[in-house]
C-alpha positions as CSV (number, residue, x, y, z in Angstrom):
1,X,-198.6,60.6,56.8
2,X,-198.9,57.2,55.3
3,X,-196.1,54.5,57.3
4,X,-194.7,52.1,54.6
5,X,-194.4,48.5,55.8
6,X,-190.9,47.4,56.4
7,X,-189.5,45.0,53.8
8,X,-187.4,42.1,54.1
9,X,-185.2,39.9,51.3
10,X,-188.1,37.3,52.1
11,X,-191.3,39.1,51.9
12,X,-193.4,38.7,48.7
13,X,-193.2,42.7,47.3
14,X,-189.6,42.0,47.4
15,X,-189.9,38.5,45.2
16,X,-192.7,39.9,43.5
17,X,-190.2,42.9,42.0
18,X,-187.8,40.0,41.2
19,X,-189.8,38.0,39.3
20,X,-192.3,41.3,37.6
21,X,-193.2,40.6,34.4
22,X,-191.3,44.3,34.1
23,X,-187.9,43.1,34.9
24,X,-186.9,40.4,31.6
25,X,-184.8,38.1,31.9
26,X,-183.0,37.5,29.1
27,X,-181.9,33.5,28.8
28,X,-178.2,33.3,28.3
29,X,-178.1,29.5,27.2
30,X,-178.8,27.8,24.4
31,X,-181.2,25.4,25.8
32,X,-183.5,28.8,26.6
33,X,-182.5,28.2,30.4
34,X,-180.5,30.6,32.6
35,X,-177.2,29.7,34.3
36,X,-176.1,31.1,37.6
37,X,-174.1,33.8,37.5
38,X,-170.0,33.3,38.8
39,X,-167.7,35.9,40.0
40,X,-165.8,37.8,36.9
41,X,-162.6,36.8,36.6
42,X,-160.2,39.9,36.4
43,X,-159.8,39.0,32.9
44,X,-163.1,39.2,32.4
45,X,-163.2,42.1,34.3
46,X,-160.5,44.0,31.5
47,X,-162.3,42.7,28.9
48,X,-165.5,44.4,29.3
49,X,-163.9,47.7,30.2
50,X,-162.3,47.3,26.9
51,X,-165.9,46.6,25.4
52,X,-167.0,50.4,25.6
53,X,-170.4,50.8,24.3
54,X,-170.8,53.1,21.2
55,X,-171.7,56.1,22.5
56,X,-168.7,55.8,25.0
57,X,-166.6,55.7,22.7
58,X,-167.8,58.4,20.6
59,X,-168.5,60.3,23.8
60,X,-164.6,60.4,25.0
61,X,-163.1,60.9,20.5
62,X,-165.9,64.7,20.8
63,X,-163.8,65.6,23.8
64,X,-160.2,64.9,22.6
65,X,-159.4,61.2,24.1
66,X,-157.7,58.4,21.9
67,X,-158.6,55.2,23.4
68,X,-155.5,53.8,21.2
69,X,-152.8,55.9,22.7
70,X,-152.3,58.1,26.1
71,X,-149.9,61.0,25.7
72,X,-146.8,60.1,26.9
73,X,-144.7,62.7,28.8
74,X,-141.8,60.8,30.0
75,X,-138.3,62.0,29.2
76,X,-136.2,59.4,26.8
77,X,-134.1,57.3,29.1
78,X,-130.3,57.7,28.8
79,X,-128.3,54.4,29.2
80,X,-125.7,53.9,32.2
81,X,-123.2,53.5,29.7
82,X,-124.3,56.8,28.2
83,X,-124.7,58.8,30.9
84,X,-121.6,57.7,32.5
85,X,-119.7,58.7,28.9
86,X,-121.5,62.0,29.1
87,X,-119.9,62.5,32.4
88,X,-116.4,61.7,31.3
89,X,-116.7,64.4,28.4
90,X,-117.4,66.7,30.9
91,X,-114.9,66.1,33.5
92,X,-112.6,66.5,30.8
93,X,-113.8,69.3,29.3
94,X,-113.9,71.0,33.0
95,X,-110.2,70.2,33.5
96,X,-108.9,71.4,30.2
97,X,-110.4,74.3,30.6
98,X,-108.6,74.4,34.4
99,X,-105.2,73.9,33.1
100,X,-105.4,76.3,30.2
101,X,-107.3,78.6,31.9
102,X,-105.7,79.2,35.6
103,X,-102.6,77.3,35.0
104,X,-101.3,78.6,31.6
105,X,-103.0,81.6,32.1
106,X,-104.3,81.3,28.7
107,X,-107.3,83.9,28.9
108,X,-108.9,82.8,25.4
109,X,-110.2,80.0,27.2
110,X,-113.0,81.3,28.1
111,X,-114.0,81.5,24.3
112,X,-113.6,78.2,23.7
113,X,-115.0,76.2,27.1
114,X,-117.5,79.3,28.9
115,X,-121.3,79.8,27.4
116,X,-122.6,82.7,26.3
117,X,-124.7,82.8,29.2
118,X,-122.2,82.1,32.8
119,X,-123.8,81.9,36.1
120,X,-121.1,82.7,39.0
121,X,-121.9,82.3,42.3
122,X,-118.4,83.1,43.6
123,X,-119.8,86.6,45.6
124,X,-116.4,88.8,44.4
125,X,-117.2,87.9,40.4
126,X,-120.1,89.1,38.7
127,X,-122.0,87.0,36.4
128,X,-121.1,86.6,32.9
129,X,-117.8,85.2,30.9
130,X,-116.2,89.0,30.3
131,X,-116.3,90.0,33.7
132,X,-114.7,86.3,34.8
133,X,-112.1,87.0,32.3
134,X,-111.4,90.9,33.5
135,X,-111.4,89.8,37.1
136,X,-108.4,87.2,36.7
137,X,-106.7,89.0,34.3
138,X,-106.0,91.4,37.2
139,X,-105.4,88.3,39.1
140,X,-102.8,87.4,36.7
141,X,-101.1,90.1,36.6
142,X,-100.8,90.2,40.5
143,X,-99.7,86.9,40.7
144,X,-97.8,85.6,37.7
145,X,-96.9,82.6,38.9
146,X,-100.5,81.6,40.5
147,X,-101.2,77.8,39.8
148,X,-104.1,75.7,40.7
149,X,-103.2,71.9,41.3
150,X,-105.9,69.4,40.4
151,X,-105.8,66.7,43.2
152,X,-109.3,65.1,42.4
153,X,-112.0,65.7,39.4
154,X,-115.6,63.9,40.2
155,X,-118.2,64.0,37.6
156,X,-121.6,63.2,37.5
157,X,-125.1,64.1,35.4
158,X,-124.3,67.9,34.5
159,X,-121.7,68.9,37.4
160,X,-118.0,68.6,37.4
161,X,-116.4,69.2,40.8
162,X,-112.4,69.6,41.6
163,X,-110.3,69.7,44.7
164,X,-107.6,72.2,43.9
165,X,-104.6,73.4,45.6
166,X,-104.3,76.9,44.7
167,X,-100.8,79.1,45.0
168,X,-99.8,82.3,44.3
169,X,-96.4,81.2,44.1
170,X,-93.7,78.5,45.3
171,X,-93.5,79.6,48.2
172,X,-97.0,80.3,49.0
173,X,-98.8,77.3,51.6
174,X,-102.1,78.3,49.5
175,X,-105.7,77.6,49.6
176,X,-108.1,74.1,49.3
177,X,-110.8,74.9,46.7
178,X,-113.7,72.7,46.1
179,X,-114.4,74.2,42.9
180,X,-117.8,72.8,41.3
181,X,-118.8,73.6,37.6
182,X,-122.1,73.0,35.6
183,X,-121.9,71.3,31.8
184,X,-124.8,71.9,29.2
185,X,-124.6,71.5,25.5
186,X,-120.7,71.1,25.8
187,X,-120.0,74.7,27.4
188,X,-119.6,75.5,31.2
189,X,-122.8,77.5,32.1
190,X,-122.7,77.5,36.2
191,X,-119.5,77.7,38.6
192,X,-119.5,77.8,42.3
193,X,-116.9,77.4,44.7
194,X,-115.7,76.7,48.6
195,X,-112.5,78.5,49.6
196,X,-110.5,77.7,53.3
197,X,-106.6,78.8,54.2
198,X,-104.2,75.9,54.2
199,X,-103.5,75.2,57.6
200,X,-100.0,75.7,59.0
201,X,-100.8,72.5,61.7
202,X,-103.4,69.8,62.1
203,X,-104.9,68.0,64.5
204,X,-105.1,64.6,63.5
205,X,-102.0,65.2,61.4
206,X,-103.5,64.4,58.1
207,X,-103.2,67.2,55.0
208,X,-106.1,69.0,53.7
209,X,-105.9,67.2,50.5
């Protein structure tokens, strides 16, 4: 096995590749001289990425890629001032609903304010706007003078959410609902909802609303 001497920067193969008649130097002043090279500024730097040689270019347009324009896939932003107005049309589309709805007992309703397509989540209701309506018609009828109080109405993005009193009737203490309803393409889609017993005492002596 031949043992190849060890090189250095300073040994004369390594200045002899520098300077090989095989390695041209191209002068890059006008006086035919060569200046020093300097750092590349990171302007300099975009720059020549920008430069893309010819058959870079045409290299990345045969498979698909526009050097002009990246696809985009960010969703149009909505405005504070928009989103907070969608919000509001919601809330009060959610509590006109409530009122007519559970309060009037005014089943049609559901026509005007439920989608076609109604999620429940409440686990004695089945899913869908005919079998809300059937199950509080019975309700109704049960209870004619069933109210539900709105004491607070919070919106934001897509959700509505209510603090309700509930009663059967005037002389009923009732139940604290947190009722919370989903808004898309002005029609409720989603509803869920936390139920607990009005308390006869408290603790700390405050109210449950």
């Amino acid at each position: 096995m031949t043992t190849l001497p060890c090189l250095t920067a300073g040994s004369p193969a390594i200045m002899a590749t520098r300077h090989s008649p095989l390695r041209r130097r191209i002068p890059n002043r006008p006086d035919g001289h060569f200046m020093q090279s300097t750092p590349m500024s990171a302007f300099a730097k975009r720059k020549s990425i920008s430069m893309k040689p010819h058959w870079m270019i045409s290299g990345l347009a045969a498979l698909g890629f526009s050097l002009s324009a990246a696809p985009s896939y960010a969703v149009t932003p909505v405005s504070p001032a928009v989103a907070m107005q969608r919000a509001s049309s919601n809330k009060q589309l959610v509590i006109d609903f409530y009122n007519q709805f559970f309060n009037q007992h005014d089943l049609s309703a559901a026509d005007r304010y439920i989608g076609d397509r109604y999620i429940q989540h409440n686990p004695s209701v089945k899913d869908g706007k005919q079998a809300f309506v059937e199950a509080f018609t019975e309700r109704f009828k049960q209870a004619p003078e069933r109210r539900n109080t709105i004491n607070r109405a919070v919106a934001e993005g897509d959700l509505v959410v209510l603090h309700v009193h509930s009663t059967s009737d005037a002389k009923d203490r009732g139940r604290a609902l947190v009722d919370i309803f989903r808004v898309e393409n002005g029609k409720i889609v989603e509803h869920w909802d936390v139920i607990q017993p009005v308390p006869d005492t408290s603790a700390n002596g405050n109210s449950v609303f």
